[in-house]
C-alpha positions in Angstrom: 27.0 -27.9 -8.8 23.7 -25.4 -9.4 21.0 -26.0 -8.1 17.8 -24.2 -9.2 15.9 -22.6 -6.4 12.5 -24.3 -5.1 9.6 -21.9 -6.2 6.2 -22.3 -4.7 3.9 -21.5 -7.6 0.6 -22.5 -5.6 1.5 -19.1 -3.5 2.9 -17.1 -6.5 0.4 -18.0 -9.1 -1.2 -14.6 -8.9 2.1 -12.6 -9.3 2.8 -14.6 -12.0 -0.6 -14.3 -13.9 -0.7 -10.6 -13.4 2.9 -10.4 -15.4 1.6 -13.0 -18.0 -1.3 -10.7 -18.6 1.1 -8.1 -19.1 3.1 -10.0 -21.7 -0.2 -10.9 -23.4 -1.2 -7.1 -23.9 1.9 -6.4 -25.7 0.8 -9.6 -28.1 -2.0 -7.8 -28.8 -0.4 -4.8 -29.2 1.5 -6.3 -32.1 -1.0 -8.4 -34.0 -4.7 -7.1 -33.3 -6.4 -5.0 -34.9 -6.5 -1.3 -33.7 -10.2 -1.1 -33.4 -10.2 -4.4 -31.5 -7.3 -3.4 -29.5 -9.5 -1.6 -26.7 -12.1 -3.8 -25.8 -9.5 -6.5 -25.7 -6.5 -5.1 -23.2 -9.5 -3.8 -21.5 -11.7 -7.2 -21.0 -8.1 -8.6 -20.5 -7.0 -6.2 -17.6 -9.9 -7.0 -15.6 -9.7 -10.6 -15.9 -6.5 -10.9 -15.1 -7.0 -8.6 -11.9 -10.2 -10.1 -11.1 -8.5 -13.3 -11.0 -5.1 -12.5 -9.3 -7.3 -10.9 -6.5 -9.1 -14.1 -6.1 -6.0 -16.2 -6.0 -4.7 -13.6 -3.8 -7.9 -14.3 -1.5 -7.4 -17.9 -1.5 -3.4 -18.0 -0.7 -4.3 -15.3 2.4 -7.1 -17.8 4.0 -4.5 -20.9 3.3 -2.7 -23.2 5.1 0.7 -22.3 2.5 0.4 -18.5 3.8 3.9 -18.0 6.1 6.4 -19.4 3.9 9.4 -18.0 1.9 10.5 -19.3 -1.6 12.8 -19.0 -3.6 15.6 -19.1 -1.7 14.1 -16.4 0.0 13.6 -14.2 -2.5 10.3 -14.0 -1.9 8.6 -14.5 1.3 4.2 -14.7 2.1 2.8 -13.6 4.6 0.3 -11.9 6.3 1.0 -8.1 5.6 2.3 -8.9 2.3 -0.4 -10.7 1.3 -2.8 -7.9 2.5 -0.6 -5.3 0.7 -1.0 -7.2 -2.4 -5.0 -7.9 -2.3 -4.9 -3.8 -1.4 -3.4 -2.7 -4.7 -5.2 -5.4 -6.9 -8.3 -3.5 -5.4 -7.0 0.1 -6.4 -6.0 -1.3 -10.1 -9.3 -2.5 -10.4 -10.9 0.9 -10.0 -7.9 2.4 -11.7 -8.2 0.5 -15.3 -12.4 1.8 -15.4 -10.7 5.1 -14.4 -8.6 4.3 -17.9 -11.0 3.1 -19.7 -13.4 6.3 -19.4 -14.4 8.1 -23.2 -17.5 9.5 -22.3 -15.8 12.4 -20.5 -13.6 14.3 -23.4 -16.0 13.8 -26.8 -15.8 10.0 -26.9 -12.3 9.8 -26.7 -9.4 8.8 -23.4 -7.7 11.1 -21.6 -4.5 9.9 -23.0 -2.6 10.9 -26.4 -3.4 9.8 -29.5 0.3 9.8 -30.5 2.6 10.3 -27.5 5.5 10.8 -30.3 4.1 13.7 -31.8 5.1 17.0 -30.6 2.8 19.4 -29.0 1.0 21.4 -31.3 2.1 20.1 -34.6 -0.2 18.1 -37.3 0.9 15.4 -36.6 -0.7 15.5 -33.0 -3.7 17.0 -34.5 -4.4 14.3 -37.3 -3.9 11.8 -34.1 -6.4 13.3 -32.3 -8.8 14.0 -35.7 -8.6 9.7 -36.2 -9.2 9.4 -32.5 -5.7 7.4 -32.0 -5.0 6.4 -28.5 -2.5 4.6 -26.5 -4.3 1.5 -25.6 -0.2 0.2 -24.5 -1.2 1.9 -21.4 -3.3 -1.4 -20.4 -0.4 -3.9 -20.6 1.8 -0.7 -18.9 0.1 -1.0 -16.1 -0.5 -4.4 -15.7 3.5 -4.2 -15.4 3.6 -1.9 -12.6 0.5 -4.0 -11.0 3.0 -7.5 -10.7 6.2 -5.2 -9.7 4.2 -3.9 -7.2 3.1 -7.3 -5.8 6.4 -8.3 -6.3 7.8 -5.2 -3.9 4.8 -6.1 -1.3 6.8 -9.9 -0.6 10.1 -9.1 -1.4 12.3 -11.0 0.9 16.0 -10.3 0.0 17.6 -7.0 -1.7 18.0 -7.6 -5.2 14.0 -8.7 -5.5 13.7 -5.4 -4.1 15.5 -3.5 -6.1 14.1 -5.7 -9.6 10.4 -5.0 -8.1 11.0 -1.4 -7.6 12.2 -0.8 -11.1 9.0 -3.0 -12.6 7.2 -0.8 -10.7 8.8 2.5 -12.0 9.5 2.3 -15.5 5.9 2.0 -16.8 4.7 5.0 -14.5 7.4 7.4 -15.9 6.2 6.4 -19.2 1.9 6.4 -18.3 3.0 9.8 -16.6 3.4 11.7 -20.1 0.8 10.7 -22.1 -2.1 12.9 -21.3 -4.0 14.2 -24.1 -4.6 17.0 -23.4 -1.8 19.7 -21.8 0.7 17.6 -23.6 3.6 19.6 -22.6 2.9 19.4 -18.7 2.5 16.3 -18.8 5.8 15.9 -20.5 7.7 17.6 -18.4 6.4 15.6 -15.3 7.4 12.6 -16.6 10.9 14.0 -17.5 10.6 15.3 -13.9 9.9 11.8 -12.2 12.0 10.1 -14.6 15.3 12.3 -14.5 14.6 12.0 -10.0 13.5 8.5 -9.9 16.8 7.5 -11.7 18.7 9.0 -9.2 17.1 7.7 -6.3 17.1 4.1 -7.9 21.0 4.4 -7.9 21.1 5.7 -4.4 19.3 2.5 -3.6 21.4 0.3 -5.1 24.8 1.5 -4.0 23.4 1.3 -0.7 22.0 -2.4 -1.1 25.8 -2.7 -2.3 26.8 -1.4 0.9 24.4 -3.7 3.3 25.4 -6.6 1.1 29.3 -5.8 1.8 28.3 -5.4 5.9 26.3 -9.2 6.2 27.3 -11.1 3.3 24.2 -11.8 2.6 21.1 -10.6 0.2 18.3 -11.6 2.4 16.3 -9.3 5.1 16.5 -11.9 7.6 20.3 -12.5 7.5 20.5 -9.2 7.8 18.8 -8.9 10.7 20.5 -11.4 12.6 24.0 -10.2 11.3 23.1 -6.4 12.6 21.4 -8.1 15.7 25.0 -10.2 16.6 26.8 -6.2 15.5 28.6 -7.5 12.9 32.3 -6.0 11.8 31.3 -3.0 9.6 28.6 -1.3 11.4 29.5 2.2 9.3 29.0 0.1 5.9 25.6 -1.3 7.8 24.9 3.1 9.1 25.2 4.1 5.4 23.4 1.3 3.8 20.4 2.4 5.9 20.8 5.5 4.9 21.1 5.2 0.7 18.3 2.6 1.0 15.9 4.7 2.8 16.5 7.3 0.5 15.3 5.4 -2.5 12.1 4.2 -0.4 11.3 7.5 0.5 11.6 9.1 -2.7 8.4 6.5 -3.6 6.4 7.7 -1.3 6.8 11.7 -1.8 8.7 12.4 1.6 10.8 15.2 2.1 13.0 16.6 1.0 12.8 13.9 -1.8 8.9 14.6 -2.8 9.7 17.6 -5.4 7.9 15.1 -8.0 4.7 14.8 -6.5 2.9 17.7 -6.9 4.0 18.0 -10.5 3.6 14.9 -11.3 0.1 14.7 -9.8 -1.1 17.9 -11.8 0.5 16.9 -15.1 0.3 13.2 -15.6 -3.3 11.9 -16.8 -5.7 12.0 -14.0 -6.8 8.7 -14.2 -3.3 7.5 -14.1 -2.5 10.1 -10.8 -5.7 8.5 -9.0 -4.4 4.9 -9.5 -0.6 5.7 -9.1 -1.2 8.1 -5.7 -2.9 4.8 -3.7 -1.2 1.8 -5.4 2.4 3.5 -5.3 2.4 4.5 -1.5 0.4 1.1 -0.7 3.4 -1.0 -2.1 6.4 1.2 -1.1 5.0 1.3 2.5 4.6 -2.5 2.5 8.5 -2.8 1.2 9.7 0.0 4.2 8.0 -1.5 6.6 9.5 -5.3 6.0 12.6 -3.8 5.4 13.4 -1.9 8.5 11.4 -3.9 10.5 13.1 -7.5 9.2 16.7 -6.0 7.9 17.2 -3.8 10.0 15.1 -4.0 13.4 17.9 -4.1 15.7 18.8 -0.6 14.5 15.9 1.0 15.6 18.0 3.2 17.8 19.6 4.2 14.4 17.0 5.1 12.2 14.0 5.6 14.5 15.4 9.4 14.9 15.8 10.2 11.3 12.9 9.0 10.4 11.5 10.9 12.7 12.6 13.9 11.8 11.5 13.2 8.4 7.9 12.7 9.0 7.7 15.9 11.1 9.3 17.6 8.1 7.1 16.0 5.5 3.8 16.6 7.7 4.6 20.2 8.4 5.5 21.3 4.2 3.1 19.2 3.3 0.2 20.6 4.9 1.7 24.4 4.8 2.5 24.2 1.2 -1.0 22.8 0.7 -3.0 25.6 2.0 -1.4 28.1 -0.6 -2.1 25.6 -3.3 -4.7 27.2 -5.8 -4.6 24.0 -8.6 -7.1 20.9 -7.2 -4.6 18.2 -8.3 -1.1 20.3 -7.0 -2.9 20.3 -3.3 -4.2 16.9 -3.1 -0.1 16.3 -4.5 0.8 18.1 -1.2 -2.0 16.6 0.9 -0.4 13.0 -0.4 3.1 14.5 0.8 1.5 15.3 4.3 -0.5 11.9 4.4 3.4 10.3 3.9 4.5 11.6 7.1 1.9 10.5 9.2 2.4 6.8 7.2 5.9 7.4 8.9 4.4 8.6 12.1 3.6 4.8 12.2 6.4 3.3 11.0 8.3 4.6 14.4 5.8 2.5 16.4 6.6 -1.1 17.7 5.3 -4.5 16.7 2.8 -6.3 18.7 0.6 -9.7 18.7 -1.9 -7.5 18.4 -2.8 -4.4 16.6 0.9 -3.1 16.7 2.5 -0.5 13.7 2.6 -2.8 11.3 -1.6 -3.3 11.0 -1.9 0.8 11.6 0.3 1.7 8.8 -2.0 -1.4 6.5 -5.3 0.5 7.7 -4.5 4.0 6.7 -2.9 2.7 3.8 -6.5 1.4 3.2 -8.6 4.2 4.3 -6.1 6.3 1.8 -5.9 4.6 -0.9 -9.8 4.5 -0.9 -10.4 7.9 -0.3 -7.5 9.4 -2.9 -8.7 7.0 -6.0 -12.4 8.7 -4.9 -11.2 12.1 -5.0 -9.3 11.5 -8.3 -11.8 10.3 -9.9 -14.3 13.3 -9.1 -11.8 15.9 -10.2 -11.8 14.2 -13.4 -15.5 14.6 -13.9 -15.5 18.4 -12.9 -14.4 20.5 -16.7 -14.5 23.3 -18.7 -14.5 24.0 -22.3 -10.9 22.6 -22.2 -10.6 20.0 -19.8 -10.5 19.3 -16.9 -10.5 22.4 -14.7 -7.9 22.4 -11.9 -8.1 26.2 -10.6 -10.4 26.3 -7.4 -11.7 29.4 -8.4 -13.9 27.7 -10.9 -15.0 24.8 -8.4 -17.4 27.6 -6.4 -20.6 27.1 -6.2 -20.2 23.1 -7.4 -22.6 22.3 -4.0 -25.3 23.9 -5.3 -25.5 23.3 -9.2 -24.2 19.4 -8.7 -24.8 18.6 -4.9 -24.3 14.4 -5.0 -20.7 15.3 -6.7 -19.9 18.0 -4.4 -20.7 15.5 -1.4 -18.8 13.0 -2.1 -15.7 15.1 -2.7 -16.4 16.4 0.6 -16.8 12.9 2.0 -12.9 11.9 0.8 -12.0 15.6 2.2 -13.0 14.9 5.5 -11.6 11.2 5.4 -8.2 12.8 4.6 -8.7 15.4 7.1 -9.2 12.1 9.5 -12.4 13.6 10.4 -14.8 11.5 13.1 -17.3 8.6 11.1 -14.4 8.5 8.3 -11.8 5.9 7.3 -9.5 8.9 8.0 -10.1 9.1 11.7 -9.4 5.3 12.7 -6.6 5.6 10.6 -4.8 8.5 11.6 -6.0 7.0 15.7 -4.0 3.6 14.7 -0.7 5.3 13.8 -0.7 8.0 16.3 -1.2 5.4 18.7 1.2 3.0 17.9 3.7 6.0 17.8 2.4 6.5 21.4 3.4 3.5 22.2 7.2 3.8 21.4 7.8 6.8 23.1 7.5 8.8 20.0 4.8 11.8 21.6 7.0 14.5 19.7 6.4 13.5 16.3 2.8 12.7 17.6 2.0 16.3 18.8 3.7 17.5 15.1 1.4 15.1 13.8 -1.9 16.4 15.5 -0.9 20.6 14.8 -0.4 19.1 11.2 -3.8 17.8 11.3 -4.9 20.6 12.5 -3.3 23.1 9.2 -5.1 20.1 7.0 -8.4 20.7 8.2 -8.6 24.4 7.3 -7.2 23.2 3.4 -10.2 20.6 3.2 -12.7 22.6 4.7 -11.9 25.8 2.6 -13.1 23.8 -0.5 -15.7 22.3 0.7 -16.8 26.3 2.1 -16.0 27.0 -1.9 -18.3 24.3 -3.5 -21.2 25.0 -1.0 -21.1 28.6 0.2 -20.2 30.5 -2.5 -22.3 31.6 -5.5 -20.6 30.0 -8.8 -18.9 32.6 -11.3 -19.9 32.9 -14.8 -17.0 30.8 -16.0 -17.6 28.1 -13.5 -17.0 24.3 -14.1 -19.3 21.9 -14.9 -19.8 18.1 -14.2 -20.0 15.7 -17.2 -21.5 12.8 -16.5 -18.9 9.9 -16.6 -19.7 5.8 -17.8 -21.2 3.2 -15.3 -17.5 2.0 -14.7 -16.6 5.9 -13.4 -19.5 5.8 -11.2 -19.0 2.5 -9.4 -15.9 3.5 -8.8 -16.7 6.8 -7.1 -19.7 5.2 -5.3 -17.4 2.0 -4.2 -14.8 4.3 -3.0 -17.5 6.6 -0.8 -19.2 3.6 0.9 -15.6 2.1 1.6 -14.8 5.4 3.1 -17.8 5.6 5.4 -18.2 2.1 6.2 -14.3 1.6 7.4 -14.7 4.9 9.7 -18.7 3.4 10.8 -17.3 0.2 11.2 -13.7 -0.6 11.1 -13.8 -3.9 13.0 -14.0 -6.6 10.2 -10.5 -4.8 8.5 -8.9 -4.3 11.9 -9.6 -8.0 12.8 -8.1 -9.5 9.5 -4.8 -6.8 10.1 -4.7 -8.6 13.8 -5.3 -12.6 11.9 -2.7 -11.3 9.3 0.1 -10.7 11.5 3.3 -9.9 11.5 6.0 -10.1 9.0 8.2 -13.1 9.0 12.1 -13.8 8.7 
């Protein structure tokens, strides 16, 4: 006889308001008026976030946080909780980020008609009625719940249901920039066409873990590979197809061909919300998966995913440098940042502040310091846009000085730079790498550092030492919501490199990840 699985909606309630939100934008898709259509998905993102954040709050600092439900499906606790309140945080800033009109002429940055070809009437009378996709509200508010969802997955098909939630609505926000329509096309064809893949990889090898335990949840599988079990190849290639579909989310190599092209051709609003919120909930899913599933085959993956993060840190940051487009080298900078995220992952779990709460801080500092930077570049334009060729950004230190700071403060937090989020991040995973034996990767890690500076600093040396051209950018000044954002983002940045107790202390209180 079925029986129906006991579901703890006093810890869920946020996940499940954040999805209902969702499902009431695309009511008001169908029956509201367009002109109301704005101010409503708007007012009714934020609410929604404002409110899952809080219920995300109060389930941390209960007594209900540490339990798993249904039937293990889904399992809160500490990390996951953290992970969660993380990238409610980020989609706060990133729906004012979507909400901005004052930069482009009173209109978003994203199509009027994403049906309409490139170029054609159609697109232009669109544009003329000042048509825009306000779907992308309810989109993301989609990707927000999978993402929480992937944060406190507990068995492999929540996983794999999470990760596609996630997906599908950033392929689509991906290609509907307004303006270089056909870029931002091909991106999303790009990530689309790739993410597909991986998503299959992934599920032939959950397929394959399933066949070696018999079981879909991470903690069986843990104590089947801890006892060896009778298939350990099944269990050797599961590891492998899995990772490969994790990795692809957070732009490692050789699976991070998207990112940069993505990054540059999606709407910039949408790359500054999807580069933190993405990494924030794939690392929280890698890390309870290899640490829960598959723990006692460290000795197994440990090596190849070491060898991954010194590849990832060294193209990352060499590929960088030579990058001549603002967007295409913080895309590379976000594939270096990946490997030192795996620099931490090879660390060891502790009572105290183990891999687990260093991968959670820079995951913080990053996400911080990446929606910051985003959010500048979108401010900085031209006669067409936005201007992405760092030519153009000289002399931005002199005519706008406050902008050209701030991008320098993010800079020098993703160069991990002293009295920067950056720095105590980049100090927690290279030390809880130290601590596992792992001083190869670590000294890859700290000459990769080292190519990163020169990257940052060069446009930083472009903004404030170099006399502007005649065709150089200029800053419009964005909406209130823009500037918060930015501002928040800055004194975040400074505050967790100043004083990084308070964060490090609830990581430690958080603890570990349970069975």
């Amino acid at each position: 006889m079925f029986e129906s699985p006991g579901i703890s909606y006093a810890t869920l309630w946020p996940v499940l308001l954040v999805l209902a939100v969702a499902c009431a934008g695309v009511v008001v898709e169908a029956f509201a008026p367009r002109a109301a259509r704005f101010n409503t998905q708007v007012s009714l993102a934020l609410a929604g976030l404002v409110a899952a954040l809080a219920g995300t709050v109060a389930v941390g600092a209960g007594s209900s946080l540490g339990i798993s439900t249904g039937e293990g499906a889904l399992v809160v606790d500490g990390p996951g909780v953290f992970s969660q309140g993380l990238v409610l945080l980020v989609s706060l800033g990133g729906v004012a980020l979507f909400a901005e009109r004052r930069l482009d002429n009173g209109v978003s940055a994203f199509a009027g008609q994403a049906a309409a070809l490139p170029g054609t009437p159609a697109e232009r009378a669109a544009s003329q009625r000042g048509l825009e996709h306000t779907e992308v509200y309810p989109l993301m508010m989609f990707a927000v719940g999978g993402m929480m969802l992937f944060c406190i997955s507990g068995d492999l098909l929540m996983l794999f249901v999470a990760l596609e939630v996630l997906s599908l609505p950033l392929y689509l926000l991906t290609g509907l920039a307004r303006r270089r329509r056909l870029l931002s096309q091909e991106a999303a064809l790009k990530y689309f066409l790739l993410g597909a893949f991986s998503s299959g990889i992934f599920l032939y090898g959950l397929a394959l873990v399933y066949g070696f335990a018999g079981s879909m949840s991470l903690a069986d599988i843990g104590d089947v590979a801890a006892e060896g079990g009778s298939s350990p190849l099944l269990l050797l290639l599961g590891i492998g197809l899995m990772a490969v579909g994790l990795l692809f989310k957070t732009g490692a190599v050789p699976f991070h061909s998207w990112t940069p092209d993505v990054y540059q051709g999606a709407p910039t609003p949408v790359t500054a919300w999807m580069s933190a919120a993405t990494k924030i909930a794939a690392f929280a899913a890698m890390l309870r998966l290899f640490y829960v599933a598959f723990g006692a085959e460290g000795d197994i993956w440990r090596p190849a995913i070491g060898v991954i993060a010194v590849l990832t840190m060294l193209l990352g940051a060499s590929f960088a440098v030579v990058q001549t487009d603002v967007k295409r080298m913080l895309g590379y900078s976000a594939v270096a940042h990946t490997g030192f995220l795996l620099t931490g992952l090879l660390g060891v779990q502790t009572d105290a502040f183990g891999s687990t709460q260093a991968v959670l801080f820079y995951l913080t500092a990053y996400g911080f310091a990446t929606l910051g930077a985003f959010a500048i570049v979108s401010l900085v334009r031209g006669p067409n846009g936005e201007v992405g060729s760092l030519d153009r950004w000289a002399g931005l230190g002199r005519t706008n000085p406050w902008v050209a700071a701030t991008f320098a403060v993010f800079l020098l937090s993703m160069a991990g730079l002293p009295l920067t989020a950056g720095f105590i991040g980049k100090w927690g995973v290279f030390a809880a790498a130290l601590g596992a034996g792992q001083w190869p990767v670590v000294v890859v890690a700290i000459g990769s550092s080292i190519i990163a500076v020169f990257f940052y600093v060069r446009v930083m040396m472009l903004m404030f030492f170099t006399d502007p051209r005649e065709d150089a950018a200029a800053v419009v000044t964005p909406s209130y919501a823009t500037i918060v954002v930015i501002a928040l983002s800055a004194v975040a940045t400074v505050l967790l490199g100043v004083i990084p107790g308070p964060v490090l202390s609830l990581l430690v209180d958080a603890g570990g990840f349970i069975g």
